[in-house]
NUKEKE-315525 format. One line per field, with one value per residue: chain; x, y, z of N, C-alpha, C in turn; residue in one letter. Coordinates in Angstrom, 1 decimal, m for minus. Each point is the difference from the previous one (the first is absolute). Layout:
<recs>
unit = (A/...);
n_east = (X/...);
n_north = (Y/...);
n_up = (Z/...);
ca_east = (X/...);
ca_north = (Y/...);
ca_up = (Z/...);
c_east = (X/...);
c_north = (Y/...);
c_up = (Z/...);
code = (A/...);
</recs>
This chain:
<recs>
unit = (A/A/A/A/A/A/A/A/A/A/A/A/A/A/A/A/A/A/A/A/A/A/A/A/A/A/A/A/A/A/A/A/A/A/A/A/A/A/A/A/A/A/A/A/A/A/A/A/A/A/A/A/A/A/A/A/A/A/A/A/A/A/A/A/A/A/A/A/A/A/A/A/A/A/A/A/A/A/A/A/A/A/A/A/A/A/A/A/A/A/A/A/A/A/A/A/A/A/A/A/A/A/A/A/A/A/A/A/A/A/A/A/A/A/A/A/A/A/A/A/A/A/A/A/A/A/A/A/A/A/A/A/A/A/A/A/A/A/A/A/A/A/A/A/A/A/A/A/A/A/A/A/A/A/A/A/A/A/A/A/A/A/A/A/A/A/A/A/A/A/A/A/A/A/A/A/A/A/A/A/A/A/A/A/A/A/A/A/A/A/A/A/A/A/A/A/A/A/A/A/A/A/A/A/A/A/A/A/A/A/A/A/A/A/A/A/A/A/A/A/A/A/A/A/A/A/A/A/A/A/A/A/A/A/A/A/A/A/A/A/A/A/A/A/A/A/A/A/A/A/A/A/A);
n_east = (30.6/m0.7/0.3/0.2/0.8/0.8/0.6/0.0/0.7/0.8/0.0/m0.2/0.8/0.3/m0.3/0.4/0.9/0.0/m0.1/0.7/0.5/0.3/0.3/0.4/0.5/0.1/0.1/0.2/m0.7/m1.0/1.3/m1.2/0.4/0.4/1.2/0.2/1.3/1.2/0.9/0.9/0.4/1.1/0.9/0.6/0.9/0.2/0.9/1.0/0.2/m0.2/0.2/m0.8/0.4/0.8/m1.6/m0.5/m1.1/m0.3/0.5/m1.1/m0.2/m1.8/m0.5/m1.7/m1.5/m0.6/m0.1/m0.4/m0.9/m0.7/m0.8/m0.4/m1.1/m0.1/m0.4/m1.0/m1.1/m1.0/m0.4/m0.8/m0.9/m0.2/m0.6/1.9/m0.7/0.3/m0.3/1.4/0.2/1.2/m0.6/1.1/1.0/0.4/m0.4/m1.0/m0.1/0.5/m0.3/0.8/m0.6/1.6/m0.6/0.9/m0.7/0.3/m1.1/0.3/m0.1/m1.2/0.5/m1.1/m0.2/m1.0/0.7/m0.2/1.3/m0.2/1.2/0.1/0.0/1.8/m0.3/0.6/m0.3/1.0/0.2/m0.7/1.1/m0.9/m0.2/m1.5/0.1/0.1/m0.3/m0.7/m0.9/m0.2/m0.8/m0.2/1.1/m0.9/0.2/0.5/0.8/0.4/m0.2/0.2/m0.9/m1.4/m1.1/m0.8/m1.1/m0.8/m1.0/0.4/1.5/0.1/1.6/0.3/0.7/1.2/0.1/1.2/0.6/0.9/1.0/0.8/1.1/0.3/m1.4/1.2/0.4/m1.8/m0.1/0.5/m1.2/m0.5/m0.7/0.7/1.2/0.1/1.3/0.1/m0.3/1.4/m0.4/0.1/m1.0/0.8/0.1/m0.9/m1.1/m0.8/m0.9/m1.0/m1.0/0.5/0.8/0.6/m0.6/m0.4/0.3/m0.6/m1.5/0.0/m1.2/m0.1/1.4/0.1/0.9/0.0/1.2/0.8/m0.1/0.9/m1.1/0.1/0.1/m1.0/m0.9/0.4/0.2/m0.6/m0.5/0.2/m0.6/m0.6/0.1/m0.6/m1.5/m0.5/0.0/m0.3/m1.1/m0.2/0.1/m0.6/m0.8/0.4/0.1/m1.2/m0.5/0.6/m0.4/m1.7/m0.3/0.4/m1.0/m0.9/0.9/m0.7/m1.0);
n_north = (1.4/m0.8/m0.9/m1.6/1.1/1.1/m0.7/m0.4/1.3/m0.1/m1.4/0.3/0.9/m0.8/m1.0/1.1/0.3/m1.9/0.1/1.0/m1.4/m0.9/0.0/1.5/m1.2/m0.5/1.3/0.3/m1.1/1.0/1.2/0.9/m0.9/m0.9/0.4/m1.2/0.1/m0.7/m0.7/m0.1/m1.2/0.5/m0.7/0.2/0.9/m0.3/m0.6/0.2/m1.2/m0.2/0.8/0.0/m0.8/m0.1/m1.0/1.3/m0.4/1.2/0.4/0.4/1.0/m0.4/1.6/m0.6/0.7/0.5/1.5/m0.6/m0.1/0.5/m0.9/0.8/m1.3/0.2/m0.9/m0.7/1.2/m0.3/m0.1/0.8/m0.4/1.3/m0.1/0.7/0.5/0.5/m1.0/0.2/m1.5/m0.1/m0.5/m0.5/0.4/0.8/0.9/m0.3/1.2/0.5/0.7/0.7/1.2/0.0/m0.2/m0.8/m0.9/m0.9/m0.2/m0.8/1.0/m0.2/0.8/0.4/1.3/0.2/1.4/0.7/m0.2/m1.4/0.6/m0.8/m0.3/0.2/m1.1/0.6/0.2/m0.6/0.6/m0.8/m0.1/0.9/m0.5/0.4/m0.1/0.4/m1.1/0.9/m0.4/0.2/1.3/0.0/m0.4/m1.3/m0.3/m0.9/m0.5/m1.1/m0.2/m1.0/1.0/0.5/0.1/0.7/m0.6/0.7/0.5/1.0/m0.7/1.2/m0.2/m0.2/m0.3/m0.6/m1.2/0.9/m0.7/m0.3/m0.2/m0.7/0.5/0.3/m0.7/m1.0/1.0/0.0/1.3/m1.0/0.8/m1.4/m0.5/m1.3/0.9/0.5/0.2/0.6/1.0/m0.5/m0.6/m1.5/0.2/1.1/m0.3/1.0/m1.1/1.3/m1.6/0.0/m0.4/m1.1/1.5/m0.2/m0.9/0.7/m0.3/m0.3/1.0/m0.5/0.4/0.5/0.2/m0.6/0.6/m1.4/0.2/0.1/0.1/m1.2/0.3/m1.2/0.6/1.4/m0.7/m0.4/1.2/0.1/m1.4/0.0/1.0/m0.8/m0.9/0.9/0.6/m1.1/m0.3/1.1/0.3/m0.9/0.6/0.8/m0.5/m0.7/1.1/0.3/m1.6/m0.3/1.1/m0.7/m1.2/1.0/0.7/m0.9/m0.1/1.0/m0.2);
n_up = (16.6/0.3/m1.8/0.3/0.7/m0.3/m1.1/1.3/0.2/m1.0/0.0/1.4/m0.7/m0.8/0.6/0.6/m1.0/0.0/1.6/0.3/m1.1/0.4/1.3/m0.8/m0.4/1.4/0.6/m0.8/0.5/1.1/m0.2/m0.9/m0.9/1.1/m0.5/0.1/0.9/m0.2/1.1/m0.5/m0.1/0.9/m0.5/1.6/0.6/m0.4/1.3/m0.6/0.9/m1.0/m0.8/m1.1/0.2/m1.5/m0.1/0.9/0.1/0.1/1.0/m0.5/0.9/0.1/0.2/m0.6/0.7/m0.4/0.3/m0.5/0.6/0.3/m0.8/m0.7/0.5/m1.3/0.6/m0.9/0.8/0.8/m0.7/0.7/0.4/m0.5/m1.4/m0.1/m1.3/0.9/m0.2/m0.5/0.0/m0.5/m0.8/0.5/m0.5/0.8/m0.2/0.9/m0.3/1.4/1.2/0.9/m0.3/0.3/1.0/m0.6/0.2/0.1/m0.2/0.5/1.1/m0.5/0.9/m0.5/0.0/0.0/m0.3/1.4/m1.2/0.6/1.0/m1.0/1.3/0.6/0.7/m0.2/m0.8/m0.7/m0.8/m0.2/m0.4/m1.0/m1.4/0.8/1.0/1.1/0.4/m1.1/0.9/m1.2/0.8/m1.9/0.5/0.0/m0.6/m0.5/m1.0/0.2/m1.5/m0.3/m0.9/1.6/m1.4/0.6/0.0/0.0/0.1/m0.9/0.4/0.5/m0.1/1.0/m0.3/m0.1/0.8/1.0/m0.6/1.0/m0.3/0.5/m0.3/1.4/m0.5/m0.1/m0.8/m0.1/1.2/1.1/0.1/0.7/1.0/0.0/0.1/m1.1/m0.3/m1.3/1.0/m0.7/m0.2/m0.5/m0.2/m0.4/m1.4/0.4/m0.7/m0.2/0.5/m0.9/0.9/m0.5/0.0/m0.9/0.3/0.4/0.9/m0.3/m0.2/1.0/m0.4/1.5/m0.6/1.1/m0.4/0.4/1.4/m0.3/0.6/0.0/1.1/m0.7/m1.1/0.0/0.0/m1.1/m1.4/1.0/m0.4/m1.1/0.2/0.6/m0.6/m0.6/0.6/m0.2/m1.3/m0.4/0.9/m1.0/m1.2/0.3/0.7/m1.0/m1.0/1.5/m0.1/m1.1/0.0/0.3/m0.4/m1.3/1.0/0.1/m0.8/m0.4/1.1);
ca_east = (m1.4/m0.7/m0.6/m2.0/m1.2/m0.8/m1.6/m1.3/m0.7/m0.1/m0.8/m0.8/m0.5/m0.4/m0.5/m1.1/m0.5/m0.8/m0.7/m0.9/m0.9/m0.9/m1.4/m0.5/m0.6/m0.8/m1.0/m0.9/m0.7/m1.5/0.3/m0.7/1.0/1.2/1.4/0.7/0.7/0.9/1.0/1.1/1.5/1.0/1.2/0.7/1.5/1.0/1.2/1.0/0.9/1.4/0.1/0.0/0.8/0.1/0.1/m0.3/m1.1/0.1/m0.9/m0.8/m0.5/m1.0/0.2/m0.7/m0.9/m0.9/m1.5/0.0/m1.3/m1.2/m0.6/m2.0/m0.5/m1.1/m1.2/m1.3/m0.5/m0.9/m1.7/m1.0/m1.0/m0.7/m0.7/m0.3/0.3/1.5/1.5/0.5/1.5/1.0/0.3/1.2/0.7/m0.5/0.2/m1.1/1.3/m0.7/0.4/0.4/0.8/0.6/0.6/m1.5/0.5/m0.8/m1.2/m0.9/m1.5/m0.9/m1.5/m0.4/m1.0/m0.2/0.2/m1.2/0.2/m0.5/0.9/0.5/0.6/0.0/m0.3/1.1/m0.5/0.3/m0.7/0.3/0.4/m0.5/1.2/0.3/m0.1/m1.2/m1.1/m1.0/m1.6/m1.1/m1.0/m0.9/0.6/m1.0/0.9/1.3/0.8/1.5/0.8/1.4/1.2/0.4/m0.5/m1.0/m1.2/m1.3/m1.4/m0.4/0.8/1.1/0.9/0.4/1.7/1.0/0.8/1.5/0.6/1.4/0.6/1.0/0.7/0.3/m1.2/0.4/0.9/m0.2/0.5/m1.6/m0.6/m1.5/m1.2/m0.5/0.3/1.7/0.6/1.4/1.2/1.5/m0.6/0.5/m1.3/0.3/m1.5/m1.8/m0.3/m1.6/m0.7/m1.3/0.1/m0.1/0.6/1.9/1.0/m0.7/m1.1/m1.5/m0.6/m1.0/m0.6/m0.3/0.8/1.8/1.4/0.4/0.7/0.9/0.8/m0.7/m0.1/0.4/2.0/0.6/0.4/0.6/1.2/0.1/0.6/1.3/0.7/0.1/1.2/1.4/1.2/0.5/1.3/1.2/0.3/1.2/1.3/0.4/0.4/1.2/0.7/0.8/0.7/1.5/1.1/0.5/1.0/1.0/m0.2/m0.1/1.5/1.0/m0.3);
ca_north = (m0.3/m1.0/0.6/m0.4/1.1/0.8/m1.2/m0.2/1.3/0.3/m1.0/0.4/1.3/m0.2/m1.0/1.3/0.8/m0.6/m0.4/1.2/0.8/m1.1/0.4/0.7/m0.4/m0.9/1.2/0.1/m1.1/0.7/1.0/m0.1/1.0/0.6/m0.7/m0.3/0.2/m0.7/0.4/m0.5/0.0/0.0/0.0/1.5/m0.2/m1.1/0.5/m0.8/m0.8/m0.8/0.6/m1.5/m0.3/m1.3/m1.1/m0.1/1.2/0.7/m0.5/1.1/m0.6/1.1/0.6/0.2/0.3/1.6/m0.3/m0.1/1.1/0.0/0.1/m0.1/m0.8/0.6/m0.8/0.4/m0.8/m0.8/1.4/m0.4/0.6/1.2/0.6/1.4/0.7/1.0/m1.5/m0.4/m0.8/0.0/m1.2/0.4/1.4/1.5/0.7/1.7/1.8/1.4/0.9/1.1/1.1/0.2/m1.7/m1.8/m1.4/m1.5/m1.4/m0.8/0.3/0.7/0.2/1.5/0.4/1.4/0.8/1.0/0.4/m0.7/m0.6/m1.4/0.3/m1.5/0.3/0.9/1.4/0.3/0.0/m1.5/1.2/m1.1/0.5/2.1/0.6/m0.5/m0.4/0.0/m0.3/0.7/0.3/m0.8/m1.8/m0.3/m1.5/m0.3/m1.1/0.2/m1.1/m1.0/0.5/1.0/0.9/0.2/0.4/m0.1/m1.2/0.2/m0.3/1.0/0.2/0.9/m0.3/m0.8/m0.3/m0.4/m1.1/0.4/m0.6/0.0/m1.0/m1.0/0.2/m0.4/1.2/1.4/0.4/0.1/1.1/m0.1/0.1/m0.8/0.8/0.1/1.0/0.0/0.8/m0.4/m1.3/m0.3/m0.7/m0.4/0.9/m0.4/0.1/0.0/m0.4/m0.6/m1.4/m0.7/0.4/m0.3/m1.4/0.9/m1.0/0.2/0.2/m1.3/0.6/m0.7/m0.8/0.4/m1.3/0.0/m0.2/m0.8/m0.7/m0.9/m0.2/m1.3/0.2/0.4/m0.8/m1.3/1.2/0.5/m1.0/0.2/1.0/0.1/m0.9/0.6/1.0/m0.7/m1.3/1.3/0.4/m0.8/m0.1/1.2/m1.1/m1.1/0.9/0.1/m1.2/m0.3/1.2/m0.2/m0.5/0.7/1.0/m0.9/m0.4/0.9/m0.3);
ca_up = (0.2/m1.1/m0.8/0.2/1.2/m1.4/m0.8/0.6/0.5/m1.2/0.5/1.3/m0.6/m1.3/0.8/0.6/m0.8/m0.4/0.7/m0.3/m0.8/0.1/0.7/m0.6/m1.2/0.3/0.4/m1.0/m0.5/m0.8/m0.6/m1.2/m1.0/0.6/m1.0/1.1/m0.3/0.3/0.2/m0.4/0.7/m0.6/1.0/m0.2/m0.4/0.5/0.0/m1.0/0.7/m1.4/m1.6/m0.7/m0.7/m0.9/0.2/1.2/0.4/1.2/1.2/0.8/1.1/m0.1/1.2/0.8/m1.2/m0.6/m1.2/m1.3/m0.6/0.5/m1.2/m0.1/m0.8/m0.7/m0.6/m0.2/1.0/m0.6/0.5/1.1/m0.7/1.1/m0.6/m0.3/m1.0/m0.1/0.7/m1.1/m0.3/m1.3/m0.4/m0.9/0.2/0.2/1.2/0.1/0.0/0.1/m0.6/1.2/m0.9/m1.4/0.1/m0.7/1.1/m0.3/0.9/m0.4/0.8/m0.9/1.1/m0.3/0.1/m0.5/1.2/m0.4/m1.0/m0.9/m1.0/m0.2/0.8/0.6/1.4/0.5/m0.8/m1.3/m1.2/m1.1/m1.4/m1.3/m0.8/m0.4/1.2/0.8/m0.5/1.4/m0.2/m0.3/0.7/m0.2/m0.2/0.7/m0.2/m0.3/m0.4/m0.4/m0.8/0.0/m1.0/0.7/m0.2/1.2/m0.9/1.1/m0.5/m1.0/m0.6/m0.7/0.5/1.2/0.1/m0.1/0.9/m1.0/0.9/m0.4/m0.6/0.0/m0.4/0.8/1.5/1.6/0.2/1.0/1.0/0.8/0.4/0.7/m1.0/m1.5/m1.7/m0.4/m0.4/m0.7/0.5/0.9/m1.1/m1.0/m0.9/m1.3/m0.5/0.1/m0.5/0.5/m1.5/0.3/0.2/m0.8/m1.0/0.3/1.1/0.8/0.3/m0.1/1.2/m0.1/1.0/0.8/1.0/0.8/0.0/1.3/m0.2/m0.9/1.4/0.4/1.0/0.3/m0.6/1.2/1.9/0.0/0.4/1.3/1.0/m1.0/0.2/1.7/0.0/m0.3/1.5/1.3/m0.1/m0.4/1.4/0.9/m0.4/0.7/0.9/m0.3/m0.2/1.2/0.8/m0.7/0.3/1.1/0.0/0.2/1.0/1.1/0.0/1.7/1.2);
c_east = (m0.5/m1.0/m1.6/m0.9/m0.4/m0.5/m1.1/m0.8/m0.8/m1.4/m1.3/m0.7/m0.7/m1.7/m1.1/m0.7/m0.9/m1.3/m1.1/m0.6/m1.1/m1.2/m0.6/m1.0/m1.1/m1.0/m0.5/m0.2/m0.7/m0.1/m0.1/1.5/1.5/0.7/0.7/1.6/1.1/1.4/1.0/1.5/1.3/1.4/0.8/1.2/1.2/1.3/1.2/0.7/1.2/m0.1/m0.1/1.6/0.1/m0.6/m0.6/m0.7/0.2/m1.0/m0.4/m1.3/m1.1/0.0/m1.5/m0.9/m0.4/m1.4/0.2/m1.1/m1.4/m0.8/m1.7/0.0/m0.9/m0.6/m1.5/m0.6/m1.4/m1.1/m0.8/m1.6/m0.7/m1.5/m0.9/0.6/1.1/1.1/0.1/1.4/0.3/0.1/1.4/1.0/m0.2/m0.3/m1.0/0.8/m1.5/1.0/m0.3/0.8/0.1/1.1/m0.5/0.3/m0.8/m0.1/m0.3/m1.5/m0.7/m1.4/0.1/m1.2/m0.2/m0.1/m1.4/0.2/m0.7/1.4/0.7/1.6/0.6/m0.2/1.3/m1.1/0.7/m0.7/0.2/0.1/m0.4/0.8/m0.2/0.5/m0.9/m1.8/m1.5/m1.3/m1.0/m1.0/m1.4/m0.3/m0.7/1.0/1.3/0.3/1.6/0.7/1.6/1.2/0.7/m1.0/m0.7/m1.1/m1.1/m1.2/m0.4/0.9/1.0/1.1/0.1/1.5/0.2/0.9/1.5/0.8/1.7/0.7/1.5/1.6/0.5/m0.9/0.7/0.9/m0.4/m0.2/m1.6/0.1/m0.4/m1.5/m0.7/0.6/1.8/0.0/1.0/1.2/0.8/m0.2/0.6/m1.2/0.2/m1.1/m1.0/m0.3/m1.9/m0.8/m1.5/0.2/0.0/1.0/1.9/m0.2/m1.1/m1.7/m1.9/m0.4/m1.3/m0.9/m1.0/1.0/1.5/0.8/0.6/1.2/1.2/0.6/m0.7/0.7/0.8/1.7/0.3/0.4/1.1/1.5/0.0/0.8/1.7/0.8/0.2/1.1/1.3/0.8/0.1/1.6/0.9/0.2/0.8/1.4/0.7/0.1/0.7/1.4/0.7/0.1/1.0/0.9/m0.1/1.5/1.1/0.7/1.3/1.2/1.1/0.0/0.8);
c_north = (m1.0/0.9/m0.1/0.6/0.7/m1.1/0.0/0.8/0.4/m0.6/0.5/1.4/m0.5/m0.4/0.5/0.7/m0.8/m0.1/1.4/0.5/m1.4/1.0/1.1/m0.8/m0.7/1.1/0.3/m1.1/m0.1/1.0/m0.1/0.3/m0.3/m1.2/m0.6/0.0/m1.1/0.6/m0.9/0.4/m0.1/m0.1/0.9/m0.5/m1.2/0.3/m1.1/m0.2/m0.4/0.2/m1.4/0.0/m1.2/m0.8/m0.1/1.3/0.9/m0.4/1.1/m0.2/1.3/0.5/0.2/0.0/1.2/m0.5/0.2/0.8/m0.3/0.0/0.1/m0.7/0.6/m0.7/0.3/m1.0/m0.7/1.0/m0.7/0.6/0.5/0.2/1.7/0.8/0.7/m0.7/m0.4/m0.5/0.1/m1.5/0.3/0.7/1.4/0.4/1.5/0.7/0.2/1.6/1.0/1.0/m0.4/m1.8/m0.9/m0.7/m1.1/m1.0/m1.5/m0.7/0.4/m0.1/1.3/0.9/1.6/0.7/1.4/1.1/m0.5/m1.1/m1.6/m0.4/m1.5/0.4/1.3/1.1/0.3/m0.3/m1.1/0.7/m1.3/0.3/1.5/0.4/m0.5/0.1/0.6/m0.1/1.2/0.2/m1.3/m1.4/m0.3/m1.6/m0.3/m1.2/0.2/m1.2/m0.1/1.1/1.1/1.0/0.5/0.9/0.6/m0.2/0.0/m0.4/1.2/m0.1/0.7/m0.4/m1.3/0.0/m0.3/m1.1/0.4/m1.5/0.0/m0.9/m0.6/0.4/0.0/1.0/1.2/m0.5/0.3/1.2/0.3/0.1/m0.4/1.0/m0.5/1.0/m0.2/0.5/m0.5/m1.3/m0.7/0.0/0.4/1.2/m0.4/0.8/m0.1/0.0/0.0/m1.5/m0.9/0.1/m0.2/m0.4/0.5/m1.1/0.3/0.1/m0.9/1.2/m0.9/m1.0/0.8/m0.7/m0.3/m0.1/m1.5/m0.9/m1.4/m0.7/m1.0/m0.1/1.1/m0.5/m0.8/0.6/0.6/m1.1/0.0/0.7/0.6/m1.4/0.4/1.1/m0.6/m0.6/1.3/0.1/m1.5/m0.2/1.3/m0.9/m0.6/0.8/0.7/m0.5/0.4/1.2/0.3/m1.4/0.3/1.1/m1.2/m0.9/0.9/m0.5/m1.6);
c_up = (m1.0/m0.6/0.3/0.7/m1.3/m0.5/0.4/0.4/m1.6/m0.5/0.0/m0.6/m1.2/0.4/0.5/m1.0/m1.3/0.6/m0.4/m1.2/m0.4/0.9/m0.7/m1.4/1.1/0.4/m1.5/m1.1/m1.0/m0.3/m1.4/m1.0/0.5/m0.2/1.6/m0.2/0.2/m0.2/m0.7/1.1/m1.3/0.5/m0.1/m0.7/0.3/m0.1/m0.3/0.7/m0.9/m0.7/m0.9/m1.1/m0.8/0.5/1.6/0.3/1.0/1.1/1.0/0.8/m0.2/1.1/0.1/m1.9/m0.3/m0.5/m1.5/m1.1/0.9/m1.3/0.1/m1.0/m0.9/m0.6/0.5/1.6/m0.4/m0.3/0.5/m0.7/1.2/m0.1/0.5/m0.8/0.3/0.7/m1.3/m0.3/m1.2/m0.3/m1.0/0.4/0.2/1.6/m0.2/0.1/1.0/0.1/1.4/m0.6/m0.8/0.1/m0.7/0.7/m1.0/0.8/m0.6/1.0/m0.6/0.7/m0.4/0.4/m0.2/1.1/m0.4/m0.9/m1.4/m1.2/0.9/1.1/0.7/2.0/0.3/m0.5/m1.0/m1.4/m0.7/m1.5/m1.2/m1.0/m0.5/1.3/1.0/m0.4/1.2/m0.7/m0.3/0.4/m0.1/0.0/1.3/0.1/m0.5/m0.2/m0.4/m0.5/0.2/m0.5/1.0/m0.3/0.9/m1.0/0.8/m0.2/m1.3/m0.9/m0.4/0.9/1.2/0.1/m0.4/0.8/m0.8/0.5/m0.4/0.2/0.3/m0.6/0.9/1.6/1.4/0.6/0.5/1.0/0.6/1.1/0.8/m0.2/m1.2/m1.0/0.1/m0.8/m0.8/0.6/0.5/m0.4/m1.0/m0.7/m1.5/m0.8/0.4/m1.3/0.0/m1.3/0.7/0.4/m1.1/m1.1/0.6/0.7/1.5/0.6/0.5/1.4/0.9/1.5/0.8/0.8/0.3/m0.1/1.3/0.1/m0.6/1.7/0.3/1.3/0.7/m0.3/0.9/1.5/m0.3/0.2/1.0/1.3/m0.7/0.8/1.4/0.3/m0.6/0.6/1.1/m0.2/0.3/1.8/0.7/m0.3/1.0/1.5/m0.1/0.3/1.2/0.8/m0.4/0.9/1.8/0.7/0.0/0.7/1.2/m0.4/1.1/0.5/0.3);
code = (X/X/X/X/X/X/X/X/X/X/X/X/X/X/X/X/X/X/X/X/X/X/X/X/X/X/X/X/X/X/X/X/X/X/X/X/X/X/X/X/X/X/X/X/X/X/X/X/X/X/X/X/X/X/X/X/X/X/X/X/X/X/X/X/X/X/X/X/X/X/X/X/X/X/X/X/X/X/X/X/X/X/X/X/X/X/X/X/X/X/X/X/X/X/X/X/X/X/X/X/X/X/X/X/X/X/X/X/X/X/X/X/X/X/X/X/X/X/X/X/X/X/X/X/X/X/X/X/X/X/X/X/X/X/X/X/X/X/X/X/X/X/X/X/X/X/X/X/X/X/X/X/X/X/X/X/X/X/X/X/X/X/X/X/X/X/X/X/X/X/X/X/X/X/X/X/X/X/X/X/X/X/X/X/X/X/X/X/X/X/X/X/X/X/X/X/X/X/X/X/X/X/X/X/X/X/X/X/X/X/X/X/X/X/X/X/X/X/X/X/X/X/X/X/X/X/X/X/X/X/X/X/X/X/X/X/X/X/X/X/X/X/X/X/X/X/X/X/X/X/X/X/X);
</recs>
């Protein structure tokens, strides 16, 4: 059997699995916070037609591609301006902790709001965790501010929390969740490390805005035509591949 049918099929799998995650980066566009992803290829195994000898290379022949890694881009998206106090972007490094039980997850969606608890919450209903614990609104708090540092003040100026920001050694290594969160679980991300905004490397709070997503529309289209030329070229080598063997059906006859 010719090798070029697997290649191509090989090909054709990789190819798909570029295509699907282009369209997932191109469905969430305008998804607040959200890390778009890329795929890398890689060549499979190749097989040793002539052992290299003194003075004369060996001559091997590739049997096709793999995937190489599916990567999250962790770069910074744009912030958008809302002008509402509990919409809040990271200028910088970091990541919101909230918090389901006894789970933490981190965000960088900072659409928030207060639940009839009165506590500091993201659209799921988890607790947006500050650097004591979750943060909740005192009966008498009529207003609210929230500086760069994360502090959250209220009209008279006394503390109502600090927002925590986490930190990681390698951001692009957790493991998305759904729902605008991630997860350390099963993860490379490495130590997290949780500071006040501003503090180790840990990036500042800019209220009244969302970070938009990091996907740009136009590189995305352009990797999508890429990459539909390239399951194409793979589905003809698979055509080529059984002209050939049909020809060779057809020496019988």
């Amino acid at each position: 059997m010719l090798r070029s049918l697997y290649s191509g099929v090989s090909g054709m799998k990789n190819f798909q699995t570029e295509l699907d995650t282009i369209g997932n980066n191109i469905a969430n566009v305008n998804t607040y916070g959200y890390k778009k992803g890329r795929v890398t290829f890689k060549d499979a195994i190749s097989q040793t037609l002539v052992s290299a000898t003194p003075g004369t290379s060996a001559q091997q022949v590739g049997l096709g591609s793999q995937i190489g890694s599916i990567d999250t881009v962790d770069t910074s998206g744009s912030p958008q301006s809302t002008g509402r106090p509990l919409d809040f972007a990271i200028t910088g490094d970091g990541y919101f902790r909230v918090q389901d039980g006894d789970d933490t997850y981190y965000t960088r969606a900072g659409n928030f709001y207060f639940d009839d608890n009165r506590r500091l919450v993201n659209s799921e209903g988890f607790a947006v965790l500050g650097t004591g614990g979750p943060i909740t609104l005192r009966e008498n708090v009529k207003s609210f501010s929230v500086a760069t540092d994360g502090t959250i003040s209220d009209q008279d100026g006394n503390t109502i929390g600090i927002i925590s920001i986490a930190t990681f050694q390698n951001p692009a290594g957790l493991t998305k969740a759904g729902g605008n969160l991630y997860t350390t679980a099963n993860s490379n991300a490495g130590k997290v490390t949780v500071s006040q905004p501003g503090q180790n490397g840990a990036g500042t709070i800019k209220s009244g805005y969302l970070e938009m997503s990091n996907v740009d529309l136009s590189e995305e289209l352009t990797n999508m035509i890429v990459a539909e030329r390239g399951f194409q070229a793979n589905t003809r080598i698979i055509t080529t591949s059984d002209e050939i063997l049909q020809e060779l059906v057809n020496l019988k006859r």
